[in-house]
N, C-alpha and C positions, 0 to 999 in steps of 0.2 A: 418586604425585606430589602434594606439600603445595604450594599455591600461596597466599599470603597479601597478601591488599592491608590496606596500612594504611592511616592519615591522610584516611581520606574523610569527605566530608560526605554526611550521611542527607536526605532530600528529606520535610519534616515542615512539615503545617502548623504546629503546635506551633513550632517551632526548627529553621528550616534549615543554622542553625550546629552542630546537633550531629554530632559526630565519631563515627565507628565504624570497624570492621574484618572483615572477612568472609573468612573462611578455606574453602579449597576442597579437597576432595579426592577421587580417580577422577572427576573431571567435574562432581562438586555440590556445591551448597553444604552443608558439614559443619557451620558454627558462625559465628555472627554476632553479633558485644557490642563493648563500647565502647575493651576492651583486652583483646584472646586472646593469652596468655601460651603460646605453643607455638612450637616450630622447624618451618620452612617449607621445601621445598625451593627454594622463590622466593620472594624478596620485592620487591611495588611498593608505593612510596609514589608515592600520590595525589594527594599536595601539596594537600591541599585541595578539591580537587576534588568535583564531585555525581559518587557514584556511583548509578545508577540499573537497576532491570531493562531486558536488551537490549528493543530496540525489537521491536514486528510490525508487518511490513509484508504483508498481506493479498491486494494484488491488483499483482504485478510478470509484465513480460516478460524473460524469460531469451532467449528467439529459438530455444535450442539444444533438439532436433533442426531443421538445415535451415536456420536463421539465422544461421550463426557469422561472418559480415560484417557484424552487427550486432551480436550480445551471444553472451556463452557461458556455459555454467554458470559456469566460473570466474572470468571478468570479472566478471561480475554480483553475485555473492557476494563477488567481492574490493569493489564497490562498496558493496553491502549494508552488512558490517562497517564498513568506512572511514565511513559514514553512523549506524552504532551500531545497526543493525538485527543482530539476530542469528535470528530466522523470519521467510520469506517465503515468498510461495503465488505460485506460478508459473503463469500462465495458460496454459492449452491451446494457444494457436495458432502451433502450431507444425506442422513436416514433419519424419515425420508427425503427425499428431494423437494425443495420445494416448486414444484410444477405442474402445480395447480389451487385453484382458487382455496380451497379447505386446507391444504398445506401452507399457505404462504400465511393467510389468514393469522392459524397456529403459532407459525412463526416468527408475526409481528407480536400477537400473544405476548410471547415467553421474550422475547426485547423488550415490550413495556413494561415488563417485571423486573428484568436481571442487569437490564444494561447500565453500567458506568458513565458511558458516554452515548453519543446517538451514533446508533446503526440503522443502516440503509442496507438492506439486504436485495443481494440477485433474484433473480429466477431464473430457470434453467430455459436453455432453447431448445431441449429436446426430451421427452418424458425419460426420465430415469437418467439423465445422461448419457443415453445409450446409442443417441444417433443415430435411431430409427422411425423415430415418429415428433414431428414437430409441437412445443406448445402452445396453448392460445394464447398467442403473444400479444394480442390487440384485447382479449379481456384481463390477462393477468396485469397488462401496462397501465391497466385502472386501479392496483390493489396496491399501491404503493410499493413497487419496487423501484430499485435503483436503475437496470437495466440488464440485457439478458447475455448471459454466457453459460458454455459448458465448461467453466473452466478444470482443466485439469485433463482433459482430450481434446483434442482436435475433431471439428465438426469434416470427416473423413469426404463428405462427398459435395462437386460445386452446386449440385442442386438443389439440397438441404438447406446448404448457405443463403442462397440466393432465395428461395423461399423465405426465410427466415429475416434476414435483409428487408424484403421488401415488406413483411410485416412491421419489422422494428420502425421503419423508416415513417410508414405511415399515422404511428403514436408518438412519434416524439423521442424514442427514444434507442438507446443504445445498442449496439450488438459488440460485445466486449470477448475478442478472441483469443484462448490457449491456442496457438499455431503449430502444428505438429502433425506432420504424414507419417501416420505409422507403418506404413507401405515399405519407408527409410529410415525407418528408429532400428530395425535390425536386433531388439533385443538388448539396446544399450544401456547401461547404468550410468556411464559420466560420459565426457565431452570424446569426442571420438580426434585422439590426437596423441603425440609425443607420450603423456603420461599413463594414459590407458593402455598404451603397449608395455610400457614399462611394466606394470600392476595387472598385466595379465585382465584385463576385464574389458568385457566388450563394448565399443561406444557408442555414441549419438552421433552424427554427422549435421554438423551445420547445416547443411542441405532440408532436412528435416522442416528445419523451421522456416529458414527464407522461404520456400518454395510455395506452402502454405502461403503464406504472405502475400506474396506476387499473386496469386489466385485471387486471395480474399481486396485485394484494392480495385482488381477490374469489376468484381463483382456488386462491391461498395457504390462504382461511378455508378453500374449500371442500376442498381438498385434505389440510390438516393440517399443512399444511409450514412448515418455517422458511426465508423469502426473503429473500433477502437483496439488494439495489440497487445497483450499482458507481454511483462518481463523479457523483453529484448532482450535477447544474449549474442546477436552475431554479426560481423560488420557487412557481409552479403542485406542480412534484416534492414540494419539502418539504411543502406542504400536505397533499398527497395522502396521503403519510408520516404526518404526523402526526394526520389522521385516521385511517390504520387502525390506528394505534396506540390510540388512545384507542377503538380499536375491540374490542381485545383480539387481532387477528391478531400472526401470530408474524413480522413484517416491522423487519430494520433495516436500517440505513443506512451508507454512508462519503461521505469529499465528500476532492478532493484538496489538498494545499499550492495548487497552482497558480488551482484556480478560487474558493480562500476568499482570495488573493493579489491575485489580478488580473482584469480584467475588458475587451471588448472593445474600451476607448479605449485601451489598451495597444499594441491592433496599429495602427501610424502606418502601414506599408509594408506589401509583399507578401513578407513576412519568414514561413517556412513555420517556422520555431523556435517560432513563437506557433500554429500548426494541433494540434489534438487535439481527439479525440471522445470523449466533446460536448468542443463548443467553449468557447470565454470568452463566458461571456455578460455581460450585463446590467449596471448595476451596483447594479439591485435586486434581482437574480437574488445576486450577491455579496455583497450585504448580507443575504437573506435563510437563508444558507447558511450564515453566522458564527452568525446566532440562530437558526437550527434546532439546530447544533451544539451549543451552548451551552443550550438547553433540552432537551437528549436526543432531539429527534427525527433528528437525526443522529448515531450512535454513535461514529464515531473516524472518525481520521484515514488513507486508504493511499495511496500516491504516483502510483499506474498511471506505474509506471516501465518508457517504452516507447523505447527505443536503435531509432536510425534509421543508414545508413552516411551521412556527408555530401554525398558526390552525390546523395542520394534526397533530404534534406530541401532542397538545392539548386535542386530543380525551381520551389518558389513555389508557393504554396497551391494553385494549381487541381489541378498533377500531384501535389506532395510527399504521401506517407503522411502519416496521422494522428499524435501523441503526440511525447511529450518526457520527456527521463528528469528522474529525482527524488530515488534512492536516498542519492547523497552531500550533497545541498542541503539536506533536509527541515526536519531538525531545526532548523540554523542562520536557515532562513528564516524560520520560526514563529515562532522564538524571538526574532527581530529585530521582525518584527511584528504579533505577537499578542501575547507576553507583555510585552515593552518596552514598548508603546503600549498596555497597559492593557487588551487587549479581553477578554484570557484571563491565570487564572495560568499560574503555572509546574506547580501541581498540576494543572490542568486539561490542559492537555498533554501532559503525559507520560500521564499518564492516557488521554490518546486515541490516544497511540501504543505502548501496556502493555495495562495492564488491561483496557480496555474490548472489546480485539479478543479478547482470550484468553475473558474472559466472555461473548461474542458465540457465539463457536464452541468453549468447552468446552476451551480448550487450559488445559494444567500449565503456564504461561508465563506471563512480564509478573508479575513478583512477585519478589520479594527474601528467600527462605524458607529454612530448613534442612531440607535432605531433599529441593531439587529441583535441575533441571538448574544448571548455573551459568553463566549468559544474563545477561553484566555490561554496561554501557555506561559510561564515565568520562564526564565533560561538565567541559571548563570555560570555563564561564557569560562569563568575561571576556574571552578569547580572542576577539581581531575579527580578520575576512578577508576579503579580496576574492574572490568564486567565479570561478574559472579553469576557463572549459571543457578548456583544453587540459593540466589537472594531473588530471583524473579517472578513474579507474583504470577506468568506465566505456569498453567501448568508444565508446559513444555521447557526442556532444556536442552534442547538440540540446536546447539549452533555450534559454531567455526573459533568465535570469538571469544570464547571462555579466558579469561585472563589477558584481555587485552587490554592496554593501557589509554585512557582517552578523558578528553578535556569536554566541559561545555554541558551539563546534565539539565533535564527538565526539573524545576522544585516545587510547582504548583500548576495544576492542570484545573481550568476550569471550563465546565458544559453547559451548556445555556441556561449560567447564573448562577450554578452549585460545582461545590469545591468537591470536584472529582480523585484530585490526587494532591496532596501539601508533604511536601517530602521528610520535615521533622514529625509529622504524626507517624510516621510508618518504619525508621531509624531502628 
């Protein structure tokens, strides 16, 4: 199968008006120049269009095993593409957990079946997630995972970690932290500040998470490991960060669309679409988090795209679960206001949703190559739309963003070689 896109535009500091065409064949890119004189067994024109490497998105919830009233392998990945993501890393918490060889197994299973695009799935560092019994990190780092986290708690104790650590360390691979001392969560539902007392509900304290932090980088040095932070939310955090950087530990960082977006004057009401852990913090927590980004102490961008059923986020911050999905908004929303408004380019972004995750963690991905997978995203840059929760292929409709106005839409998603998302099929 010869697939041929023509008439795109290459994404160059140099000249973003230059034209090319990138031919694909068994699933990879074969040949990529400015005019490939060959017969295709398909042909798209681009119209112009940025073609770009598909997106990676690093730390998503799929729900399935055991969540399929929230997300399913399929929904997810059908949202994934639609959003121009073409790898994602599917967090553990799920039923059951996969944290162990016969679950993970399973797991991969039901993704060779369902998925849209390719997922890389976790595995848990502690059986059930429960942060009392480690897993076998050095046989499961055989069965293809991506690497290991509990995400969604905090690994409570430093001797757990460092166990744990020094396992990851020894296979290669990652120890991927939710930072959270529950010792100092106190029972909170949003950011512990100004608006919480307004709203009468109890907070988080920043404290919570840096502290964490500061724990898990000496333990990182001492271990050998490469750690890696979900969802920075605090400027105490990036601090932290970027001291053990400049430290020489092997520590990096993501931060979401939503908390480099917004911040906790946002939440007016007891609206549980605006609840996620961590919360919105600050709006020097927000501001701090654009220029951590921005000077590398924060690596890229991942959505923590977390599908709630709508009676659950109906309950109102005290009952409703945590998170909000991300997967189909991302790109558009960044690009509305981050690169619009001057804070970041356009190279800069893509960049933190490409290259920098793949160079993070060592993937063949986020790159526009001859000889590798062929992981496309179309963008065009002009295209404005109003986000409709209820047009989201998402089962989930919990976000913040419902009617928000934004430029820049993904219109064809493709996954090593097949057309995972083409935006006039789906209209």
């Amino acid at each position: 199968m010869k697939l041929l896109l023509k008439n795109a535009k290459r994404l160059s500091s140099a000249s973003e008006e230059e034209t090319y065409e990138v031919l694909i064949i068994d699933n990879k890119i074969a040949e990529v120049g400015e005019c490939l004189e060959v017969t295709a067994d398909q042909t798209i024109d681009c119209e112009g269009n940025l073609l770009l490497p598909g997106f990676i998105d690093v730390h998503i919830h799929l729900r399935e095993p055991g969540g399929e009233h929230k997300e399913t392998i399929k929904t997810g990945t059908k949202a994934a593409a639609r959003g121009g993501f073409t790898t994602v890393c599917a967090m553990p918490n799920t039923n059951p957990v996969p944290d162990d060889v016969q679950s993970v197994h399973s797991l991969l299973e039901k993704i060779q079946l369902e998925a849209e695009v390719r997922v890389l799935p976790y595995a848990a560092i502690t059986k059930g997630l429960q942060g009392t019994e480690i897993t076998e990190i050095s046989k499961l780092s055989q069965e293809g995972v991506f690497a290991f986290t509990d995400d969604g708690v905090g690994i409570q104790t430093a001797d757990f970690m460092l166990q744990a650590m020094k396992q990851a360390a020894a296979t290669g691979k990652a120890i991927v932290a939710h930072c959270e001392d529950n010792s100092i969560v106190y029972g909170g539902v949003m950011h512990d500040g100004e608006v919480s007392k307004e709203l009468g509900l109890p907070g988080i304290p920043s404290l919570s998470e840096s502290v964490q932090i500061a724990r898990d980088v000496l333990l990182a040095e001492a271990a050998g490991c490469h750690y890696h932070v979900c969802h920075v939310s605090t400027k105490e955090s990036v601090r932290v960060i970027r001291d053990a950087k400049k430290a020489g530990i092997h520590v990096t960082a993501e931060v979401t669309p939503h908390h480099l977006l917004l911040d906790e004057t946002a939440v007016k009401e007891d609206n549980a679409n605006y609840k996620m852990n961590p919360p919105l913090r600050a709006v020097a927590d927000k501001e701090a988090l654009l220029a951590g980004l921005l000077d590398g102490t924060i690596d890229f961008i991942a959505t923590d795209h977390a599908p709630h059923a709508e009676d659950e986020k109906a309950k109102g911050f005290q009952d409703a679960p945590f998170g909000i999905v991300g997967l189909e908004t991302a790109f558009s929303l960044l690009y509305t206001h981050l690169v619009q408004t001057e804070k970041c380019s356009l190279q800069q972004l893509v960049g933190w949703l490409t290259v920098r995750p793949a160079e993070v963690f060592n993937l063949p991905y986020g790159k526009i190559a001859e000889g590798i997978a062929a992981d496309l995203t179309l963008v065009d840059l002009k295209k404005q739309n109003k986000i409709n929760k209820n047009s989201f292929f998402s089962k989930g409709k919990n976000t913040p963003f419902h009617e928000w106005e934004v430029q820049g839409v993904p219109v064809l998603t493709i996954s090593e070689g097949k057309i995972a998302y083409k935006e006039d099929e789906h209209e």
